[in-house]
N, C-alpha and C positions, 0 to 999 in steps of 0.2 A: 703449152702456150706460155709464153715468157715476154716481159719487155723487152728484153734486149737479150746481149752474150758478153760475159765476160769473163774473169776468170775466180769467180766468190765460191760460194758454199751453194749456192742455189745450184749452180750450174751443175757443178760438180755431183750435186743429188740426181737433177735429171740426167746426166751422162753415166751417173751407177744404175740407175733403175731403166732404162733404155736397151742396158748390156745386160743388164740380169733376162729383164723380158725377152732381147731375140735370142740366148740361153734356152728361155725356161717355156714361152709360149708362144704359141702361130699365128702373134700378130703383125698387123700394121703399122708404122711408127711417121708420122708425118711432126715435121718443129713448125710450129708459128712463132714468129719473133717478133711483136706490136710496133716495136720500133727499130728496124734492123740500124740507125745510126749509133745506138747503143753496145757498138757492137769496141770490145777493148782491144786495141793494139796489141797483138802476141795471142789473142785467144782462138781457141780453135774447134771448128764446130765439128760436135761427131760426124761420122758417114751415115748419115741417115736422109731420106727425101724430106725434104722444107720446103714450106711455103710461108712468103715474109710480105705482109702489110704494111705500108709506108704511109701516116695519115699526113704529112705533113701541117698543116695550119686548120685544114677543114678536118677535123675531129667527126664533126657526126656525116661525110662523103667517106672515112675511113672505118666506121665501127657497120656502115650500109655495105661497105665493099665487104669488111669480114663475114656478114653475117650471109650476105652470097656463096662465099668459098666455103663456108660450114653446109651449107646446103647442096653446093653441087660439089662434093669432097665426099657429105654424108658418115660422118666418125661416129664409131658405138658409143666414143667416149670423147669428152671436150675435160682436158686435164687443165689447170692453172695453175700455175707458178707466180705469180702477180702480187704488185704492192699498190701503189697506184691507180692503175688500172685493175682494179679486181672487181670492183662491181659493174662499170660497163659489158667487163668481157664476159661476166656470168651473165648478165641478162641477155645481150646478145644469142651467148651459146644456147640458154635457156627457147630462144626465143626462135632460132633458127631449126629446130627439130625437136626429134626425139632423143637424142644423145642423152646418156648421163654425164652431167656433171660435177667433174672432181675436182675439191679445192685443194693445196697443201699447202700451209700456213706456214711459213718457214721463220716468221718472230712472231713474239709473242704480240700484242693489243697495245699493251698500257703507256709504248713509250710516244705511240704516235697520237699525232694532233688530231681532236674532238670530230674532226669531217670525217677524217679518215677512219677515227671508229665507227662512224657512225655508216658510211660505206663497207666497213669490211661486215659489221653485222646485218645490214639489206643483202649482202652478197653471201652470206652463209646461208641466209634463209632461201637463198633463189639456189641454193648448191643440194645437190642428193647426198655425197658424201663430202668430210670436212675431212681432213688429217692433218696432225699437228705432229712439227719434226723433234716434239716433246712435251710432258706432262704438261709443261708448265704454259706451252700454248695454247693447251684446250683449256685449262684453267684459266686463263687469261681471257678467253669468251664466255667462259660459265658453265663450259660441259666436262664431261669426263667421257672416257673411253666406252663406249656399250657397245662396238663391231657391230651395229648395228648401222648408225650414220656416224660416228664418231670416230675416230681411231689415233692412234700414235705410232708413226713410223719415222725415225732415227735413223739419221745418215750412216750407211752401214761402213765398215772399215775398208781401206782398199784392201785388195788383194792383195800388194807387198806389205803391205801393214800387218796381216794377219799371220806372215810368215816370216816376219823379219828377224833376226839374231835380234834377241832380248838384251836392250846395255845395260850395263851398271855404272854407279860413279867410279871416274877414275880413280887410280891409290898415287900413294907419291906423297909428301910430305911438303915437297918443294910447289904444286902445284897451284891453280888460281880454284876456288869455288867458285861454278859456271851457273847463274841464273841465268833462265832462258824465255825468252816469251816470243808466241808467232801469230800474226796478226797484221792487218791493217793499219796502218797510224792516224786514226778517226780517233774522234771522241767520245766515242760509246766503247773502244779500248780501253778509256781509261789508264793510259800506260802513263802519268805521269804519277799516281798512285804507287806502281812498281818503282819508279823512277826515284822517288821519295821516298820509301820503304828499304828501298838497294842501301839508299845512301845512310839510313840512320843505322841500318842494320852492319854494312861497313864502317862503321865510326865504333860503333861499341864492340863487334867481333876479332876484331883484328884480323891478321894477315891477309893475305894474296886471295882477293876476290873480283870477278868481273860478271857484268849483265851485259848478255845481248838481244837483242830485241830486233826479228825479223820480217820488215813490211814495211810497206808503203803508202804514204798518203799525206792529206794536206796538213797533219799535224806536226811534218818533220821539223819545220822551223821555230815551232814553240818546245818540240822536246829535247830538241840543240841548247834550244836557251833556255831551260829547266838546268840541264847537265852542265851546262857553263856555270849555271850561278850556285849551286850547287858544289862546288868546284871538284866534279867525279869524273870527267870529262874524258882519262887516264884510263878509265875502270869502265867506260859503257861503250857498248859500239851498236853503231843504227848502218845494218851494213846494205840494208834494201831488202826488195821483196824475196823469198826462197826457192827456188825453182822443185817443184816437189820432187826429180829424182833427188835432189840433194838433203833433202830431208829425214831421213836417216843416219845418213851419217854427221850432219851439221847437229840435229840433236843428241849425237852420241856425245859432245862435248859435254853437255847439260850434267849437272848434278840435280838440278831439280828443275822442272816448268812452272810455270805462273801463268793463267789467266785471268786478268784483272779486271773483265769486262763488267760495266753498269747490268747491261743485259745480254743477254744472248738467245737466239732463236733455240740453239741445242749448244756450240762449243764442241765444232768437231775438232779443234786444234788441241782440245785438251784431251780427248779422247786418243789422237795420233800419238802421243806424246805418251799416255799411259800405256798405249799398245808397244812401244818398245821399251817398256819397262823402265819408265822413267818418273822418279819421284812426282806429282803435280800436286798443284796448289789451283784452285780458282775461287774466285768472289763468289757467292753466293747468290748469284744469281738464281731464279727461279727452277732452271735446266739444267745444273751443276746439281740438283739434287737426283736426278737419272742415274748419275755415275760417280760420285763422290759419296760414299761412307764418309762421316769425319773422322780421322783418325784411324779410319782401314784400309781404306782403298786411294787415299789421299788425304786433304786437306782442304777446308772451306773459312773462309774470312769474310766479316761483312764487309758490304763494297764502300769502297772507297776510307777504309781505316787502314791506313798509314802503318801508326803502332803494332798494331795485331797480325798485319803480313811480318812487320818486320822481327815481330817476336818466332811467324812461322819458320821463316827465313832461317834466324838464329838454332832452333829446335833441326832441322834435317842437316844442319852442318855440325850440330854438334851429336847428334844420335846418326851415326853416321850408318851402323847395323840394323837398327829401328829404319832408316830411313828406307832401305832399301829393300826392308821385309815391305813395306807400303808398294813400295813400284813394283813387287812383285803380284803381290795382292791387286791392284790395280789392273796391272798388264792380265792377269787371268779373268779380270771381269769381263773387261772391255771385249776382248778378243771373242767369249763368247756371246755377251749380249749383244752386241752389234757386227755378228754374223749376216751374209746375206739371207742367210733361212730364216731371222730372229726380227728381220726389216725387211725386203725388197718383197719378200716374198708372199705379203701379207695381199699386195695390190692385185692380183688375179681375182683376191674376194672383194676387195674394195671397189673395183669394176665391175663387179657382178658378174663375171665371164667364168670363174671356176666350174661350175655347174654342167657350164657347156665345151671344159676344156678337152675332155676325153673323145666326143664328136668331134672338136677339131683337129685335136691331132691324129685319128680316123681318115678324115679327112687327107691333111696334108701327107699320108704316109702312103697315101693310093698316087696320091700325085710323084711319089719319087724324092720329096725335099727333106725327107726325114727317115731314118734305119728304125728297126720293130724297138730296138733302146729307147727310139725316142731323141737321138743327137742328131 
């Protein structure tokens, strides 16, 4: 269950964990979308059966219809994906059966405003299990992980990711040093932090260096006129959003990433980024401690210090063999912590259906839909 479809991080978790399930178990997969006008230009909904709710202005004729279609639908399980609407849709779900319901927390608590905490925590307590897309989520409610009702499951890597030729920085003498960062142009990016970092760290490094910076959004016109007055304008390109096949090789440019974010739910940009062995840096955000060692497997700077990216900046352009021992380091983490076996795979228990997987696919295999393997 989701408000809408776009093309973010959220999405992208339920379209890995959707693929892994009709993979791995013999289930059912139905999408409810809260608000199908949510729905973004270019995005694309898996091939799965859906069912889409339209509340338009009557709010509680739309949460009476939902909780109809939960009941004559009947799901083991009522999963949410929800910011917003997260507590209406747990009590509903709660309210329309016996379903378990599962929450997956995909930010952390602290950034959003006081209702809203105050809902997401009535909506944990109405939830059977909680899962957070990192440490730093459950912390951010107060729990830790016990697999019990608790968990932590991290957006796993895609499957070109996990296989992709490993880059290194280019060589060449004549060349530009390529900062890189990928993300939205919101202001929980914090990209003008990078932006002012780029620039002071270009002013005392000398030669041939450029920052690009790949995404979209309503900050474009304030980080245009950052890099105007700034006068780097020469040195930075904002080339728009990245189409993921192209994300390999657009990052092969990179001699090192930066994610500069305030906060982040997990930071799977920085993760993509170490998976092809690519030097990274991120703000120390609460979920940058998942996958950054400091000084092993990357690099962490408090958020929003200027000076201290830009000293990092200076250190991987000038330790140019140190640097790239880091992106190797990095790349071998990632790749295996954020396996599908190490994440997706964890949800069969989280649904409580493990116990009863061997009966079902028993089942399905009398019926002809599955070989004695099990594919």
């Amino acid at each position: 269950m989701l408000e809408g479809w776009a093309q973010g991080g959220t999405e992208a978790y339920v379209s890995s964990l959707a693929h892994w399930l009709r993979r791995n178990a013999p289930v059912e997969l139905g999408l409810c979308l809260l608000n199908p006008g949510k729905f973004q230009k270019g995005a694309k909904l898996p091939g799965w059966a859906s069912q889409t709710w339209r509340f338009g202005e009557d709010r509680g004729q739309g949460w009476a219809s939902l909780r109809r279609a939960i009941r004559s639908f009947r799901p083991d399980v009522v999963h949410t994906h929800l910011y917003s609407s997260l507590l209406p849709a747990a009590l509903v779900a709660r309210s329309a059966g016996s379903a378990r319901v599962v929450t997956t927390l995909h930010m952390p608590l602290y950034p959003w405003h006081w209702r809203y905490r105050l809902a997401w925590r009535a909506a944990i307590r109405a939830s059977h299990a909680i899962v957070g897309v990192s440490h730093d989520v459950l912390a951010s409610i107060g729990a830790r992980e016990d697999r019990d009702r608790f968990w932590v499951v991290p957006s796993p890597l895609a499957a070109d990711l996990r296989s992709a030729t490993v880059m290194s920085p280019r060589t060449g003498a004549d060349r530009a040093f390529t900062v890189c960062g990928v993300g939205r142009l919101s202001r929980e990016k914090d990209w003008p932090t990078l932006i002012e970092a780029f620039a002071a760290f270009r002013a005392r490094a000398g030669g041939a260096s450029r920052l690009v910076i790949y995404g979209e959004g309503q900050e474009r016109p304030a980080l245009h006129a950052l890099v105007r007055r700034l006068g780097i304008g020469s040195a930075v390109d904002l080339p728009g959003a990245l189409n993921r096949i192209e994300l390999p090789g657009r990052l092969a440019e990179a001699d090192v990433f930066v994610l500069p974010s305030r906060f982040e739910g997990f930071g799977i940009a920085a993760i993509e980024a170490m998976a092809l062995g690519i030097p990274t840096i991120a703000a120390d955000y609460g979920a940058s401690l998942d996958y950054i060692e400091h000084g092993v497997t990357g690099h962490r700077f408090p958020v929003g210090n200027v000076q201290v990216l830009a000293e990092v900046l200076a250190w991987h352009r000038r330790e140019r063999e140190a640097s790239r021992i880091m992106g190797e380091r990095g790349r071998e983490f990632v790749r295996k912590a954020f396996s599908e076996e190490n994440t997706l795979a964890q949800y069969p228990s989280i649904y409580g259906v493990r116990h009863r997987l061997p009966v079902l696919l028993e089942g399905v295999r009398q019926s002809g839909q599955i070989d004695e393997a099990g594919s």
